[in-house]
C-alpha positions, 0 to 999 in steps of 0.5 A: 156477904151474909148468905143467910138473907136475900140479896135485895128485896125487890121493887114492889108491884105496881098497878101496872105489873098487876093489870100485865098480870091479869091479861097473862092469866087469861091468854091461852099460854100453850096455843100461843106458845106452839105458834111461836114455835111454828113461826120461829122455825119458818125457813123462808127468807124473807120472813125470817130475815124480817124478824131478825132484824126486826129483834136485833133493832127492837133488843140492840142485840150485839152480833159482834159477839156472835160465832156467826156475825152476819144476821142472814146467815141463819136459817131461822129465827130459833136459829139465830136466838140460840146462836153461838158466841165466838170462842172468846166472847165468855172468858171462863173464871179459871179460878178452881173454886169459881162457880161459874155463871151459867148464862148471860143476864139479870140477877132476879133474886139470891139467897138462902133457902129458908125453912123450905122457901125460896125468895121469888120478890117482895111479897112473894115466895115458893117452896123447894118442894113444889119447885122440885116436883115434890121429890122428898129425897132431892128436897132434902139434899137442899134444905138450908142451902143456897138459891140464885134466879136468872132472868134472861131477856130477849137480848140476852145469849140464850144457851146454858153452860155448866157452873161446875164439873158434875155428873147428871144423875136425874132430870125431870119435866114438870108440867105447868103453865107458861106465864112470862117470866119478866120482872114485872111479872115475877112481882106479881104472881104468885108461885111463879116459878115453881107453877111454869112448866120447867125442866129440873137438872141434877147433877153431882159435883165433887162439892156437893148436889147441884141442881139448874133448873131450866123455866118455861114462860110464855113462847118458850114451847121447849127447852133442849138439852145437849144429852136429850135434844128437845125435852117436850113430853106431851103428858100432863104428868110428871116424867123423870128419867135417870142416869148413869145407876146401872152399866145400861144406862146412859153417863152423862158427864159435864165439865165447868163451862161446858154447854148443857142446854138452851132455851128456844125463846127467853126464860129463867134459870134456878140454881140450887145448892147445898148448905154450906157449900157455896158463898155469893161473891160480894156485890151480887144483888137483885138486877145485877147485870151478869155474864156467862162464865163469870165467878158468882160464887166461890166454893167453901172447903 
């Protein structure tokens, strides 16, 4: 594969992705979003069961690869939408210079970073820099390198697992707006991923700096991670934290495969990694269906 281009250009908008579009800009993203979380958390059985079967009728979810098959055993609605799978659901590609898929899904778009842009759709890019917060020393650490965006849909198993062995060195919440990250809007508006609320990851890896890059959309109040639990700051500001630099702070070390987050509700992954580090494995292109644990890259020497 030519690395150096995106993989698939993408359908084009249409007139009905933009009046989506149009009525997404003026719903109130975040009241919205904090009712979801109430209503998804409510424990009370019948209610809940309701929106459970009501999901897995409306998505075709198949519960058979669940860790907990029986639909009525969840407390919540949040809690059966983060479920475990069942320990052989996800085999890992146990090939040491695998990259691992981190989640079940859609790939949106891959490719290289070029000239400080990612590819978001057809018509439409974002700079590493506004997607990174402009953090000028991460930005440099991926310049020329190599992106991939995932998109999870409702159906779709929703915790996050590591694509290589890394050490978490800084994690940053980044305020923005929670536009649905689905495909018709992807096409539409512009910036998209780099203007969503999102929590950027960092990590060092024996092959290099990787980022995974958790997004906000519409009904996702809050993304956790398995070193900080929900990650939802109330400022408008920025906010880092780091780890791991002095013997007070706090080491967070992850293998390949190993869990590292989840989303409450459906959203985005962004990887991000260094030029020339990594080769997209061949038949990835834009809508290829994709598994947690599969090999979608292999490591350069």
């Amino acid at each position: 594969m030519n690395n150096s281009t995106y993989q698939g250009a993408g359908k084009d908008a249409s007139l009905l992705d933009k009046l989506f579009a149009l009525i997404l800009y003026l719903l109130p993203h975040h009241l919205l979003s904090q009712g979801m979380h109430w209503l998804t958390r409510l424990e009370w059985v019948p209610l809940k069961n309701r929106l459970i079967e009501g999901a897995i009728k409306l998505y075709k979810v198949d519960m058979q690869l669940a860790a907990e098959p029986d639909p009525t055993a969840y407390p919540s609605f949040n809690a059966f939408f983060t479920r475990a799978l069942a320990p052989d659901a996800r085999p890992l590609d146990e090939s040491d210079s695998a990259v691992l898929c981190p989640v079940d899904g859609t790939i949106s778009q891959l490719g290289r970073i070029e000239n400080g842009r990612i590819f978001q759709a057809k018509g439409q890019s974002y700079t590493l820099s506004e997607l990174l917060g402009a953090d000028a020393d991460e930005c440099s650490k991926f310049d020329d390198g190599h992106f991939a965006t995932i998109y999870l849909s409702p159906r779709d198993y929703h915790r996050i697992h590591m694509p290589l062995t890394g050490q978490l060195h800084k994690m940053l919440h980044i305020p923005g707006r929670l536009f649905s990250v689905s495909p018709s809007t992807t096409r539409v508006v512009p910036r998209l991923f780099s203007r969503n609320e999102r929590l950027v990851n960092l990590f060092n890896t024996e092959n290099g700096p990787m980022a995974v890059i958790m997004v906000g959309a519409i009904f996702v109040a809050s993304m956790d991670t398995v070193w900080s639990g929900t990650v939802a700051p109330a400022s408008r500001r920025i906010n880092q934290w780091h780890y791991g630099e002095k013997p007070t702070v706090e080491s967070v070390n992850l293998a390949k495969g190993e869990e590292m987050g989840r989303f409450n509700m459906g959203s985005t992954v962004v990887l991000l990694f260094e030029k020339d580090k990594i080769v997209w494995i061949d038949d990835l292109t834009a809508d290829t269906k994709v598994e947690m644990g599969q090999a979608i890259a292999t490591l350069l020497d």
